[in-house]
N, C-alpha and C positions, 0 to 999 in steps of 0.2 A: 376579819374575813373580807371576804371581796363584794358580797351583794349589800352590804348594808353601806357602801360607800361610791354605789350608783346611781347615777342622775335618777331622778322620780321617774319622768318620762319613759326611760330606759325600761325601770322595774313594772313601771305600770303596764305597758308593751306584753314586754314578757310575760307578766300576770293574764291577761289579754289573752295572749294565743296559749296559752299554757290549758285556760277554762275551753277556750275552742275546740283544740286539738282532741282533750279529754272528752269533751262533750260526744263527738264523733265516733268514741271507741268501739261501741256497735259492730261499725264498719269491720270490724276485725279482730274482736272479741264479745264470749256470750259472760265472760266472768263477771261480778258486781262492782267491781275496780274499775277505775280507769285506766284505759291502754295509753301507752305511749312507748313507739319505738325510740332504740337508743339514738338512733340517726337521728330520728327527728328531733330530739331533743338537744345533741349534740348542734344540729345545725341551727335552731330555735337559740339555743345560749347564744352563740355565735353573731347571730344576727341581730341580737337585741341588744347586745353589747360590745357590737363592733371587735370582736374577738377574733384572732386568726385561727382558722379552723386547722386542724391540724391529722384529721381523718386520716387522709392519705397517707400518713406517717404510719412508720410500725414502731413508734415509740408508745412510751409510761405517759404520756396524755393525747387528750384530743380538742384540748385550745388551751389557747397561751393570750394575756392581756396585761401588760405594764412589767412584765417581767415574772408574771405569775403564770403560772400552767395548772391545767383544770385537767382531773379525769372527771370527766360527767360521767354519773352513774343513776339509772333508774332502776327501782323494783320495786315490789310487793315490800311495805312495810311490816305487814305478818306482827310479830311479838315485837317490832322493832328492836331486835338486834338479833338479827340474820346474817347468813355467810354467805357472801356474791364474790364471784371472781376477779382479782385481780391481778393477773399473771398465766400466761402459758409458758411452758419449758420446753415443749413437742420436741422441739430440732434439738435443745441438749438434752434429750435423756441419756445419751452414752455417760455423761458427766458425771450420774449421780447414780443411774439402775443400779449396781453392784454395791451400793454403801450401805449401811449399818443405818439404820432411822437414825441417830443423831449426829453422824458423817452428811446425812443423806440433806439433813435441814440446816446443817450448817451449809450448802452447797448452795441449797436455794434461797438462804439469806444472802452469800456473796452473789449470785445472779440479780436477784432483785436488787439490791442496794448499787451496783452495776449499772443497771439500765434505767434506775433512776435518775443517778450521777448523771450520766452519759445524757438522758433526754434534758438535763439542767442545759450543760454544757450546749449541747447540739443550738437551742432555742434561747440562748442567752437566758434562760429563767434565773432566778435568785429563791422560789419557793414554788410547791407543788401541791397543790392541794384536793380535795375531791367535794364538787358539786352534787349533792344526791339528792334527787327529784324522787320523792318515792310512794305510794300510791293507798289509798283506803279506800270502803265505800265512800264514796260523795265528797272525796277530796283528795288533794294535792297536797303532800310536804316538801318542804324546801330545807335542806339543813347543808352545813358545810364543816368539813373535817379535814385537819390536816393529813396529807398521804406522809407518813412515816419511812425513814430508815427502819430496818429491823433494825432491833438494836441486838447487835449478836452476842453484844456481853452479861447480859441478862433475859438469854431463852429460856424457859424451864418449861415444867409439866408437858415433856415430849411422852405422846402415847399411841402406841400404835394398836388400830383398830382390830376386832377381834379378827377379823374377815381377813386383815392385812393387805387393803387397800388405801387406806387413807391413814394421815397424822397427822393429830392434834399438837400444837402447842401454843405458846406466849411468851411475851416479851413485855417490858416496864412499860409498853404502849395500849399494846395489843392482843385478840385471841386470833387466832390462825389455825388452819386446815390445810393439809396438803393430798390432794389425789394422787398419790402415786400409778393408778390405771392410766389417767388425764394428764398428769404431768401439769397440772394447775392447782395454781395456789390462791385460797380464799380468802379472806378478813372480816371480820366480823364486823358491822354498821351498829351504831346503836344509835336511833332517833333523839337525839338532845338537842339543846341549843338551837331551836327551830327560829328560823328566820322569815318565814311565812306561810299560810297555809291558802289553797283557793280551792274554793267552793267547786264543786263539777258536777253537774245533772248531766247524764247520757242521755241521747235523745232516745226515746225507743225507734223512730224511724228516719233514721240520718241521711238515707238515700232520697228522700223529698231534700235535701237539702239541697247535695250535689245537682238533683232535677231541678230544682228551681236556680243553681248558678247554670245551667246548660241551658235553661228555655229564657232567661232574662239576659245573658250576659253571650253565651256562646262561650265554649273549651276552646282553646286555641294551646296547641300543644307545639313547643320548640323543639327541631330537630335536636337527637342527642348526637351531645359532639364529645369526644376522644382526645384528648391531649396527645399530640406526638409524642411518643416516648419510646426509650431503649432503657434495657438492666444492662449495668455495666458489672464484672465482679471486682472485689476487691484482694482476690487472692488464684492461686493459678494452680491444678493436679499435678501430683509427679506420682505415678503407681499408684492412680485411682485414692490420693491422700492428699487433702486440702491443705495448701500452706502459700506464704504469704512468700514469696524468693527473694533471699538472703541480700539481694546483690539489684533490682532492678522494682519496677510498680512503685509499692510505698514504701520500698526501702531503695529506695533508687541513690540517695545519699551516699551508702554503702557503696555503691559501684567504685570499681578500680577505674584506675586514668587518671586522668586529669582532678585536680582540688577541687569536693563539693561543699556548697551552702546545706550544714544541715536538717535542713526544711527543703531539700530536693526530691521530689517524688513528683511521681505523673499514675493515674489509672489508668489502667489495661483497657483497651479498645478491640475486642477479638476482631480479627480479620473480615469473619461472616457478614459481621452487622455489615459493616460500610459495604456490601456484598448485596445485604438482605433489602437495607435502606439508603444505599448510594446519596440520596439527598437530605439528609438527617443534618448530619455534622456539616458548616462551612467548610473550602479549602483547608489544605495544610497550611499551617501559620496566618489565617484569616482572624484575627481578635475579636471574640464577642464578648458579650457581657452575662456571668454566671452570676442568678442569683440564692443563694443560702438557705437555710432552713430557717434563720435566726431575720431574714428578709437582709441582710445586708449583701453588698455585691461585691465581687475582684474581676478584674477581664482573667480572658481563660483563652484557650488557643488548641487546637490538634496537632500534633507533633512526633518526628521521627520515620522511618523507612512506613511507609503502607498508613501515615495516618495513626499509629497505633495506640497512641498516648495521646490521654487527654492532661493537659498541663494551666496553671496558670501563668498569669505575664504581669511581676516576674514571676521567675520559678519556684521561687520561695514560699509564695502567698499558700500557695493549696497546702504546702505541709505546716506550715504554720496552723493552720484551721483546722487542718483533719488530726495530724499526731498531736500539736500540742490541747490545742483550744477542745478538739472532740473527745480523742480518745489518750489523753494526758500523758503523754510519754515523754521522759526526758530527752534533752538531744542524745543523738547517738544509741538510742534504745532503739532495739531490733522490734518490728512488729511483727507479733506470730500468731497465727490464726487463733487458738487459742484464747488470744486477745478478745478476736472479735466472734468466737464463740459465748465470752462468757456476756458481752454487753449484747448480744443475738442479731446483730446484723454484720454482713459480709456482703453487702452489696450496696448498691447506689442507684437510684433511678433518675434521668436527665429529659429534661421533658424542652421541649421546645417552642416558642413565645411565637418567635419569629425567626428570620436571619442572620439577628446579634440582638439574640435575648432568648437565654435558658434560663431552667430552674434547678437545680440539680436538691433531692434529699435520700436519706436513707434507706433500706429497705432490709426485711427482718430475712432471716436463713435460707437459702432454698430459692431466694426470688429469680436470683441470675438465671440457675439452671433450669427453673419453671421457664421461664421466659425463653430459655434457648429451644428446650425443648418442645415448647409451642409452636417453632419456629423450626423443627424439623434440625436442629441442630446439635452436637454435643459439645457437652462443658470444653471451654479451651484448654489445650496444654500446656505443662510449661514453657516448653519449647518456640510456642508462638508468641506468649508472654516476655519472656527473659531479652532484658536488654543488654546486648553485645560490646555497646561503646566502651 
């Protein structure tokens, strides 16, 4: 596992603010446990062990460290072996509402084992594991589990609840719940293999604390700042039905004309944005530098009639990263939405550094057209999308 091969320093740190954090719980719980939000603890791993944080992803973790990916998970230890969530389906429930309970799980096996693959891929991981900080009176556990494929060849004891909202079952791994109300699916933790445990006395009054960092030291609070950002989609409507076009975006390959390199695609740039945020993207054919989810970098460039294509330089590099490396497609394989319904993201967000330094990552169902609609906008059409050449 991952904590028992961390500088002393490191784990002492985190041991550290782990008793702090808990000590404080007061602040924001009357329960006899110790609180600790997931963020905080997310950002707490992060910073004690130099971990890329990976929050702002809509991916299967939220930090990634030597090739390894972490879902940090905190809760209530309880009987120690509880069922906590890990997975929503929300955006695909068309995929699976009409199935049969063991249609229905074989469905959310190939989802999960999907957006797992895909968040290896994405972040160069080689393994995924889960961090579980999870809580008693008067202390803290630490254990670590690996996150599993289902394994879909050996599911059994599929059972549906009397109420017929939920289903149980299991795998050569694992026990499993599925809400079908929720559209989330659970796994069952069982406390073993404890890697450490730390002591926590809650203050009964933590707010002398906070007053004595204010009357000794002075709050001094940073403006909050916003990352520039745009959602980009990764597929374009035709009769109000989402699909990837056949001939242009990330199937740009495809296009008739002239002979393409099949790793030819560019992402759709709706006309609005450069409308909404004129000074977002450099000029047309100005080369910046785009950096990855995985932190590596390729130059990139705006391209075509109106700006409308975001491409790299060369052409090559972006579909090389996205169809083969992301979303595993042989050459010549068509991408169709479909696709990126089943690994749950269809969009991209591009955030801006500077003048020539972006960040470009993922984004889960829904976020494009959130974002447009924020924006007083509606989803683009094909017709604005489709390239003509």
């Amino acid at each position: 596992m991952f904590i028992n091969k961390q500088p002393k320093q490191n784990l002492d740190y985190y041991k550290k603010l782990l008793n702090a954090i808990g000590s404080l719980s007061s602040l924001f719980s009357e329960a006899p446990e110790p609180y600790l939000a997931s963020r905080i603890t997310e950002n707490l791993f992060c910073k004690a062990f130099e971990a890329d944080n990976l929050s702002r992803s809509d991916v299967s973790a939220d930090a990634s460290k030597d090739k390894v990916g972490f879902g940090i998970k905190t809760f209530l230890d309880g009987n120690g072996k509880t069922l906590q969530k890990v997975a929503e389906f929300n955006s695909d429930h068309q995929l699976f509402s009409s199935l049969s309970p063991e249609d229905k799980i074989s469905k959310i096996a190939e989802l999960r084992n999907d957006r797992i693959e895909t968040t290896k891929r994405i972040f160069g991981m080689d393994n995924l594991i889960y961090h579980c900080i999870t809580r008693r009176v008067g202390k803290i556990i630490v254990y670590e589990t690996p996150a599993h494929l289902i394994d879909v060849n050996t599911i059994k004891k599929i059972k549906l609840s009397s109420r017929g909202n939920t289903i149980q079952f299991s795998d050569s791994n694992n026990d499993y719940s599925f809400n079908i109300t929720k559209s989330t699916l659970y796994k069952r933790f069982i406390t073993e293999n404890v890697l450490f445990e730390v002591p926590v006395k809650i203050l009964n009054d933590p707010f002398s604390v906070v007053e004595k960092l204010v009357s000794e030291q002075g709050l001094i609070f940073a403006p909050i700042k916003i990352q520039p950002h745009v959602f980009l989609p990764l597929y374009s409507l035709k009769d109000d039905d989402k699909q990837v076009p056949v001939k242009s975006g990330l199937n740009q390959w495809n296009a008739s004309g002239r002979p393409r390199n099949p790793n030819e695609i560019y992402i759709p740039i709706p006309a609005w944005i450069h409308k909404k945020f004129p000074n977002f993207f450099p000029a047309r054919d100005k080369v910046f530098e785009l950096t990855l989810p995985d932190r590596n970098t390729m130059d990139a460039k705006v391209c075509q009639d109106n700006s409308k294509a975001l491409m790299s330089n060369p052409n090559s590099a972006l579909g090389n990263w996205l169809l083969r490396d992301i979303l595993d497609l042989k050459e010549k394989e068509l991408l169709t939405y479909g696709k990126l319904e089943n690994i749950g993201l269809d969009s991209v967000v591009v955030y801006k550094i500077d003048n020539e330094t972006y960040d470009i990552d993922f984004t889960r169902i829904g976020s494009y057209e959130k974002f447009s609609q924020q924006n007083g906008q509606k989803v683009s059409t094909e017709e604005e999308q489709e390239d003509n050449e």
